[in-house]
KEDO-375629 format. One record per residue (C-alpha): residue in three letters; residue number from 1; x, y, z. Coordinates in steps of 0.5 Angstrom, whole numbers, plus 500, padded with zeros to 3 digits. Layout:
<pts>
(ALA NUM (X Y Z)),
...
</pts>
This chain:
<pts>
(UNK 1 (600 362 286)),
(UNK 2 (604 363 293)),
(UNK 3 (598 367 296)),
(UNK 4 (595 360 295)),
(UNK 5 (600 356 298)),
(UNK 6 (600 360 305)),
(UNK 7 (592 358 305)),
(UNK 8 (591 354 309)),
(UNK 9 (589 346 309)),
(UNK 10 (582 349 311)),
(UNK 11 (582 353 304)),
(UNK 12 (585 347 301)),
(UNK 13 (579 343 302)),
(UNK 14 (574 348 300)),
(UNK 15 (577 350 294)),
(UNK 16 (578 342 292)),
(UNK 17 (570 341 294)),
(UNK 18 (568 346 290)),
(UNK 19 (572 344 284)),
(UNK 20 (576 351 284)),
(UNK 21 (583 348 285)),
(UNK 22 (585 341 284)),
(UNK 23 (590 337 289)),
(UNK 24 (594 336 282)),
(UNK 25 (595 343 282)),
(UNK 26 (596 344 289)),
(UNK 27 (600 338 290)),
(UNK 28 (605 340 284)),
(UNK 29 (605 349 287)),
(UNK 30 (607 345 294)),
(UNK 31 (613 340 290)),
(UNK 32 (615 346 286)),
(UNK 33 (617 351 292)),
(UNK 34 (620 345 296)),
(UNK 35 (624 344 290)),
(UNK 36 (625 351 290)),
(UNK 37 (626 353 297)),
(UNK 38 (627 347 302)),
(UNK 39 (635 348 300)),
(UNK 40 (636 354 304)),
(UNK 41 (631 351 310)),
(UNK 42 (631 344 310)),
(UNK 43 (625 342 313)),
(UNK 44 (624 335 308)),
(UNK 45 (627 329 310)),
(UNK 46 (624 326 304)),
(UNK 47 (619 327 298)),
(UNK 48 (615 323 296)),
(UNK 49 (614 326 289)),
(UNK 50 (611 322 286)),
(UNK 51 (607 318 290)),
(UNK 52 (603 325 293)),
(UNK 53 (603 326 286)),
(UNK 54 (599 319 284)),
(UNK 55 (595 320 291)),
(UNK 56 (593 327 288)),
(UNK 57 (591 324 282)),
(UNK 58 (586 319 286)),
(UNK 59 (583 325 290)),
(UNK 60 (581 328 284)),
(UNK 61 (579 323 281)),
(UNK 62 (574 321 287)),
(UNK 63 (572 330 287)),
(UNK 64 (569 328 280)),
(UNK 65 (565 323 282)),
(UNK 66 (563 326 288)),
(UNK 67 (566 323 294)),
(UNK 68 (567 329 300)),
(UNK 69 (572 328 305)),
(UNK 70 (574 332 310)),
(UNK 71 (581 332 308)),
(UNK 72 (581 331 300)),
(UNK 73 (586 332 296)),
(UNK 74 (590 337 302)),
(UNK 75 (597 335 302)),
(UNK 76 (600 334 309)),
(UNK 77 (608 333 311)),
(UNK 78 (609 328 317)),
(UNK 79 (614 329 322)),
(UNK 80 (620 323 322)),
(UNK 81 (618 320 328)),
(UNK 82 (612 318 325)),
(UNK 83 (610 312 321)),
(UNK 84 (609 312 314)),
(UNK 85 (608 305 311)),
(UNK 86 (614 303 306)),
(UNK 87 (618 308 308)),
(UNK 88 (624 309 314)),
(UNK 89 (624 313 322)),
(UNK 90 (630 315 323)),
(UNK 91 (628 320 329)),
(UNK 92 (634 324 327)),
(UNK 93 (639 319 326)),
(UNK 94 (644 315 322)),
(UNK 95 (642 309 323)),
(UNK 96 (639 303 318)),
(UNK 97 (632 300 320)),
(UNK 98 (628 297 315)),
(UNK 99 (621 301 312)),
(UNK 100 (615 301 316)),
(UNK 101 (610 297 314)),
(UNK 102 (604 300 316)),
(UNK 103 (602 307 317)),
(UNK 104 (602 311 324)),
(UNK 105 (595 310 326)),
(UNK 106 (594 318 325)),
(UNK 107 (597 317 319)),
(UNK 108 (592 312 317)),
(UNK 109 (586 317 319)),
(UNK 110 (590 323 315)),
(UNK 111 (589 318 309)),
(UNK 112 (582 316 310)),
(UNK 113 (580 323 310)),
(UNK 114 (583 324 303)),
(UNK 115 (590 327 305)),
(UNK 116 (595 327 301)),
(UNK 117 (602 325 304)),
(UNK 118 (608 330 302)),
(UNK 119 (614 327 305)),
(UNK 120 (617 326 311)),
(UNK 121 (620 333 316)),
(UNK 122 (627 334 320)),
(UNK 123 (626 332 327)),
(UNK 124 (633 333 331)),
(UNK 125 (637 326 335)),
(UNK 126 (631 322 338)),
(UNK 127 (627 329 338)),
(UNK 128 (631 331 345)),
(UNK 129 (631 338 344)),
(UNK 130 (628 344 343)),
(UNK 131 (632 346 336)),
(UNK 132 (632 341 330)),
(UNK 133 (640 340 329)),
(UNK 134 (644 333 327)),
(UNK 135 (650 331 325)),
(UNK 136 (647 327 320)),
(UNK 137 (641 331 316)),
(UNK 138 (645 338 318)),
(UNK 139 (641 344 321)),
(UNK 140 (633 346 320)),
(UNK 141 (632 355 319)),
(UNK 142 (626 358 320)),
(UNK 143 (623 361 315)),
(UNK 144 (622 368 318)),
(UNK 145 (630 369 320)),
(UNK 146 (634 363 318)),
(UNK 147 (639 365 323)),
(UNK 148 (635 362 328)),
(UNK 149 (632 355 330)),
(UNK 150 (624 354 328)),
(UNK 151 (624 349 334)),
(UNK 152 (625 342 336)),
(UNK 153 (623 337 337)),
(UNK 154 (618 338 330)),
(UNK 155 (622 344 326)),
(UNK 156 (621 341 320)),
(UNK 157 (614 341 320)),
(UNK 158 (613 348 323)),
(UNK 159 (619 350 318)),
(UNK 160 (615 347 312)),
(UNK 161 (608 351 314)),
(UNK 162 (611 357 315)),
(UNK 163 (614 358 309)),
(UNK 164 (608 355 305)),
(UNK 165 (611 347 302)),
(UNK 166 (605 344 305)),
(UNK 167 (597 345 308)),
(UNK 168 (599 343 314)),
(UNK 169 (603 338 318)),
(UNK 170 (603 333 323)),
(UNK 171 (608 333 330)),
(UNK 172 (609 331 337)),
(UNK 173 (610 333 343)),
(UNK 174 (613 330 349)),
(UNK 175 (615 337 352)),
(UNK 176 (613 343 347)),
(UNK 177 (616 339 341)),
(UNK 178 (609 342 337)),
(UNK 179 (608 349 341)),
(UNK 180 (615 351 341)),
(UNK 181 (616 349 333)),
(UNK 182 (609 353 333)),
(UNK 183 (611 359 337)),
(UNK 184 (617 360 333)),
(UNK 185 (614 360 326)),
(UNK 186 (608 364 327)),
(UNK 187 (603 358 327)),
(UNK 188 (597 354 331)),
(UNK 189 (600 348 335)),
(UNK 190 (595 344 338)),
(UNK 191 (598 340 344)),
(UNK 192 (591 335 345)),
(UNK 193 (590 332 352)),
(UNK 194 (592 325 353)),
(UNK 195 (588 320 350)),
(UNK 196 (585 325 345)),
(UNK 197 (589 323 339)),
(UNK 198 (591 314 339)),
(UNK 199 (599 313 339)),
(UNK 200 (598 306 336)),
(UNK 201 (603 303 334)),
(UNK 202 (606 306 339)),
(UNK 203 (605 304 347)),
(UNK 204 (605 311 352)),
(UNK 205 (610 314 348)),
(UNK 206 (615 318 351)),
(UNK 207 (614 316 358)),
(UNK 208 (607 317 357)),
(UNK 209 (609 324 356)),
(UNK 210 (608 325 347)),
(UNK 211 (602 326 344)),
(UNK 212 (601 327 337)),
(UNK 213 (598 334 335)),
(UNK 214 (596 338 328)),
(UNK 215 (602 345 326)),
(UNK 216 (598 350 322)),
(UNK 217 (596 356 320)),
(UNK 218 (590 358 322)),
(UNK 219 (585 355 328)),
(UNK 220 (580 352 322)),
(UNK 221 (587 348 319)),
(UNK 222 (588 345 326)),
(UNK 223 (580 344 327)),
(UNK 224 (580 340 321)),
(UNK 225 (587 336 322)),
(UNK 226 (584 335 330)),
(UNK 227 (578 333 328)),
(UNK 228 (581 327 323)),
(UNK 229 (586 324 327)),
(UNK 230 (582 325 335)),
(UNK 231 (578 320 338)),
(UNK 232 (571 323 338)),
(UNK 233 (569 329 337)),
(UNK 234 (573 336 339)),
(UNK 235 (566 341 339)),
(UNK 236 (569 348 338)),
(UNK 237 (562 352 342)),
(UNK 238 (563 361 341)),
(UNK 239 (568 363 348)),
(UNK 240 (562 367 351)),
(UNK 241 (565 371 356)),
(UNK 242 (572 367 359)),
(UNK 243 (575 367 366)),
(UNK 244 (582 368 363)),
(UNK 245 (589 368 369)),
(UNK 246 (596 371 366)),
(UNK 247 (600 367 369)),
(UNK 248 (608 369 368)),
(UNK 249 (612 367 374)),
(UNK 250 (617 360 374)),
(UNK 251 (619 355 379)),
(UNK 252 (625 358 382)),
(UNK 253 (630 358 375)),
(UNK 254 (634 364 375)),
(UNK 255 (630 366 370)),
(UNK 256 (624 371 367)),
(UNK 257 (622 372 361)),
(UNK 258 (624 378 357)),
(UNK 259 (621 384 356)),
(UNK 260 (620 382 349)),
(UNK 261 (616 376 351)),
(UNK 262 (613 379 357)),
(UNK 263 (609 385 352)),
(UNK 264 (607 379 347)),
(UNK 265 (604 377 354)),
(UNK 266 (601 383 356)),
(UNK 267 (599 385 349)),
(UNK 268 (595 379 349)),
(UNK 269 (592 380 356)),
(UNK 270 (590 387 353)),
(UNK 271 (586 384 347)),
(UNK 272 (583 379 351)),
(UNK 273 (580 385 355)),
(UNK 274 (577 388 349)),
(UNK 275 (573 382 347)),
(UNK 276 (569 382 353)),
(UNK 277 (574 377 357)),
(UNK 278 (575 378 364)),
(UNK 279 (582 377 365)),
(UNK 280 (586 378 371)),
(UNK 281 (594 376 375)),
(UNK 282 (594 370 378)),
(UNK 283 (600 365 378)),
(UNK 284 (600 357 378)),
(UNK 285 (602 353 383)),
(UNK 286 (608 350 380)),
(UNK 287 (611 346 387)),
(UNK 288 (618 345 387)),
(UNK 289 (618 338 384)),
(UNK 290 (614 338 379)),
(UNK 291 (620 340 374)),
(UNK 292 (624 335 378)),
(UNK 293 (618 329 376)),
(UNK 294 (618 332 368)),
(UNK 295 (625 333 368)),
(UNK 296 (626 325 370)),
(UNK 297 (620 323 365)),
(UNK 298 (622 326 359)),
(UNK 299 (630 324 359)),
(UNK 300 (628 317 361)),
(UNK 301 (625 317 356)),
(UNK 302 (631 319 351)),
(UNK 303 (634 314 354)),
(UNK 304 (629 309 353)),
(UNK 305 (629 312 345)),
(UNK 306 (637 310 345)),
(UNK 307 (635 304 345)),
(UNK 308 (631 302 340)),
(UNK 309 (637 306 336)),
(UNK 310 (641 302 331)),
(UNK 311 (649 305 331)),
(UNK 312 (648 309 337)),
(UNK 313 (656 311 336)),
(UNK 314 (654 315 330)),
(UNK 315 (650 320 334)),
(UNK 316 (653 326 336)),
(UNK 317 (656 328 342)),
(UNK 318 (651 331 346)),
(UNK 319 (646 326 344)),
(UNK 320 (651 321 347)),
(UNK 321 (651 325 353)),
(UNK 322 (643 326 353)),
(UNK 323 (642 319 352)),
(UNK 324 (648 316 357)),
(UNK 325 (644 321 363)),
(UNK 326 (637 318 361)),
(UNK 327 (639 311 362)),
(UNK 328 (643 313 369)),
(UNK 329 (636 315 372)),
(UNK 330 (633 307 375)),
(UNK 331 (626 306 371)),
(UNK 332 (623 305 377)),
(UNK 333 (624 313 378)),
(UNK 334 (621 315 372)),
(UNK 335 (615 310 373)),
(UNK 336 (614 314 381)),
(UNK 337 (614 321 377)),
(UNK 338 (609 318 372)),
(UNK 339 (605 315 378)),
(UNK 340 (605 323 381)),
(UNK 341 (603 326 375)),
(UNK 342 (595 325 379)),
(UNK 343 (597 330 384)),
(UNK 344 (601 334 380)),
(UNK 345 (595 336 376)),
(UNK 346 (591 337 382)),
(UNK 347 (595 342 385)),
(UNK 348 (597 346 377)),
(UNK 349 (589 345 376)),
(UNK 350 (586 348 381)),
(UNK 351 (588 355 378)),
(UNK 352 (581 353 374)),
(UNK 353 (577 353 380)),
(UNK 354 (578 360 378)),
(UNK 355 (578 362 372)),
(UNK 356 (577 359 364)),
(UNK 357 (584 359 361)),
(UNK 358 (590 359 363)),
(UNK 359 (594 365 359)),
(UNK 360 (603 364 360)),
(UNK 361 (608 367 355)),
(UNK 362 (612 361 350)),
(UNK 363 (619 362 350)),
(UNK 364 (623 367 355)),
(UNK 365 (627 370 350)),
(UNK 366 (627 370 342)),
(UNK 367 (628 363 339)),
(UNK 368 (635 360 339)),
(UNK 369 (639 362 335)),
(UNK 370 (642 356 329)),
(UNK 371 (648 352 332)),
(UNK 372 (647 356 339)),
(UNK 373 (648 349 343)),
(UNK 374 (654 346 338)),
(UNK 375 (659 346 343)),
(UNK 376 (655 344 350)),
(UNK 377 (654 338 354)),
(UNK 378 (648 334 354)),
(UNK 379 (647 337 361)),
(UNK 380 (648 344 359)),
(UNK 381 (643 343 353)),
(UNK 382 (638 341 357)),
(UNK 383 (639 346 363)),
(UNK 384 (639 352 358)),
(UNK 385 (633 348 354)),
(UNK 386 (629 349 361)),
(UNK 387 (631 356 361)),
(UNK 388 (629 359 354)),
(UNK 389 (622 355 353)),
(UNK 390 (620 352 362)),
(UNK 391 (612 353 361)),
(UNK 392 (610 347 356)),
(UNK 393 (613 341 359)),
(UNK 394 (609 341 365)),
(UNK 395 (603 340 362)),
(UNK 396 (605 333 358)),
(UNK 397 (606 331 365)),
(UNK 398 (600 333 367)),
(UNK 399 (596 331 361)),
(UNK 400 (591 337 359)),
(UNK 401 (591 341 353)),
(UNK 402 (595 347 352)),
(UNK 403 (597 350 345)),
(UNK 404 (602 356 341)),
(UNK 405 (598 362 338)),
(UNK 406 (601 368 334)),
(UNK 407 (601 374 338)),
(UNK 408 (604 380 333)),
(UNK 409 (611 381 330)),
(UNK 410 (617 384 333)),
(UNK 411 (619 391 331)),
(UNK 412 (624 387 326)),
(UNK 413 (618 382 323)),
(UNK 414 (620 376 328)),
(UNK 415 (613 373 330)),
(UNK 416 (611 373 338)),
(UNK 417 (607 367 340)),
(UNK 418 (603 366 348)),
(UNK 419 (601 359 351)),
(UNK 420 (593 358 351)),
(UNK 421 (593 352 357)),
(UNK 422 (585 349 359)),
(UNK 423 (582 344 363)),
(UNK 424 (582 337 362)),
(UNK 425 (578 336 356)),
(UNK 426 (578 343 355)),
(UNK 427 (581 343 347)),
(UNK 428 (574 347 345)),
(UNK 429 (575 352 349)),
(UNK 430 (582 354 347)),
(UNK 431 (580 354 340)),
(UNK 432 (574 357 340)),
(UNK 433 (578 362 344)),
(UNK 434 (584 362 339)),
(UNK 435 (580 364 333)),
(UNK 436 (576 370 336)),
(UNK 437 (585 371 337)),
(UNK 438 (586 370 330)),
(UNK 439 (580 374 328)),
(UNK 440 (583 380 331)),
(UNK 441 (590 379 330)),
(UNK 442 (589 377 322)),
(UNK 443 (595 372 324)),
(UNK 444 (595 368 317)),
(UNK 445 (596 375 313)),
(UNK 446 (603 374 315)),
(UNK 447 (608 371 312)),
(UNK 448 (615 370 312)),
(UNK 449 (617 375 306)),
(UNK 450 (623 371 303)),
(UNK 451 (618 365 302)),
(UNK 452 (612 370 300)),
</pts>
């Protein structure tokens, strides 16, 4: 049975239509592991055991009577900042707030196509870091070396998928926080572009910056999970020939990214060659304050969230700091940066007048190692935050999509992972692009070994 929990939801699906797995069965294989295997993880907040096992019990139900729907009976884990009717968002704080009374929109939709909902994952305070740590519900390890971080702000979506205790998993992401948990843990993190996937009951979440987005093990997971929850469809046409630029180079931080990352870059770039793409150097144009205009949107934004936080004194220190910087920025500063979010994206954008899609690395050095930021103030958090993973944020700003692929292992077994960024409306072509990627590389056949 552990072959069949690293299927995928995509496989899920099918074998449930087929009559050839029931989600009984597989709902109560993913319960098992998490009771087996989430201790040394940590990637659950809650378990919902026995409503996942009733909603199971109700998608067989619904296969024998010949109902199909595209999600039937797969069971899918939500990030804690999502709402999950009757049950509580805690955003990664100690705080009290009364259970939801309705579903997220997404979460909604997820149900409608047949979805079974597992439980709820760890997000780090209010989601405002790249690692997923807290004082209250303690430290999230990632599958493939439990001394590093799966990433924040969904690392326990990306940790549970990794490590086969669901089909697939929901995220958000205001500045990574799908694409940087993906990259971590040798997933497929779909950052869509603004819009493409409703916020309801949430109003411009994040400043405008968040949008919710599928963590998966292959590009036919993601596809599905996209297509349930997006407005509209999101064709996937075969990638034909694409213009491809290797675009490497920063804002002036004092940092590049290492030859570790570079070669998961370069091995990439490399392989695109062969699949018949033109791929060529060519840099975007960050400017020099478009980092400044992220930066003001996204810790506004934690600012605003711990507002909304009932007994903010149970924060942590850091997060207190976070918050405090935040609520220092005027309101009226955020507002400018978010109206400058138009030119930004012309200016980033002009890159496609020459090329298809835009190929960077994720990170600039391996994930971080578990409590690496324990001891640090909220302003060097966020500085070394932008140091380790500055190529994602950029484009919740500007609003397009991007998305996180595997790119091979490193020598010890630790997964790569590059950044795919399109044009507006351009999810079909980085999946597209994606899959041909995960053909060649067979990424899904990795997992981490102690959760095989």
């Amino acid at each position: 049975m552990p072959e069949l929990a690293f299927a995928g939801a995509a496989r899920h699906a099918s074998l449930i239509a087929a009559g050839e797995l029931t989600s009984r069965a597989l709902t109560e294989l993913f319960l098992e592991r998490i009771a087996r295997l989430d201790p040394q993880l940590n990637a659950f907040r809650i378990v919902l055991r026995e409503q996942a096992l009733a909603e199971a019990d109700t998608a067989d139900a619904r296969v024998a009577a010949g109902e199909r729907r595209p999600l039937l009976g797969v069971p899918i884990a939500i990030k804690d900042d999502i709402h999950v009717a009757g049950q509580t968002t805690l955003y990664g704080c100690d705080w009290d707030p009364p259970a939801q009374p309705a579903d997220s929109e997404v979460v909604r939709r997820l149900r409608a196509a047949g979805a079974v909902i597992l439980g709820k994952t760890h997000v780090p305070e209010m989601m405002a870091t790249g690692f997923t740590e807290s004082p209250t519900f303690g430290v999230t390890r990632n599958p493939w070396d439990p001394r590093r971080t799966p990433g924040g702000s969904s690392g326990g979506s990306a940790a549970a998928v990794a490590a086969g205790l669901a089909s697939a998993a929901l995220g958000s992401d205001g500045a990574g926080s799908i694409r940087i948990p993906a990259a971590c843990c040798g997933l497929v993190g779909v950052k869509p572009q603004r819009g493409r996937v409703p916020s309801a009951p949430d109003v411009d979440p994040h400043r405008g910056m968040a949008v919710f987005g599928p963590l998966t093990r292959t590009v036919a997971d993601a596809v599905l999970l996209l297509d349930a929850i997006a407005d509209g469809d999101v064709p996937v046409p075969e990638p034909g020939a694409l213009r491809v630029a290797v675009s490497v180079g920063l804002p002036p931080l004092g940092v590049k990214p290492d030859a570790e990352q570079r070669g998961a870059v370069e091995s990439t770039a490399a392989l695109l060659r062969t699949l018949g793409h033109a791929v060529g150097e060519r840099e975007l144009d960050w400017g020099l304050t478009l980092g400044n205009r992220v930066l003001t949107r996204f810790v506004r934004g934690v600012g605003d969230m711990s507002l909304t936080i009932g007994h903010p004194e149970r924060l942590s220190r850091r997060a207190r700091g976070m918050a405090r910087l935040g609520r220092a920025i005027p309101s009226r500063f955020a507002d400018a940066a978010g109206a400058a979010a138009a030119d930004d994206a012309t200016r980033l954008n002009a890159i496609f007048e020459e090329c298809d899609v835009v190929l960077t690395p994720m990170f600039t050095r391996r994930p971080l190692r578990v409590r690496e930021y324990d001891r640090a103030s909220a302003a060097r958090t966020l500085a070394g935050q932008v140091r380790w993973a500055p190529y994602a944020g950029a484009f919740n700003h500007t609003g397009q999509p991007a998305l996180s692929v595997p790119a091979g292992l490193t020598g010890d077994g630790f997964p790569l992972a590059v950044q795919l960024v399109g044009p507006p409306d351009g999810e079909g072509r980085l999946l597209a692009l994606a899959g041909q990627l995960e053909a060649a590389r067979s990424w899904p056949e990795q997992v981490p070994g102690a959760f095989a």
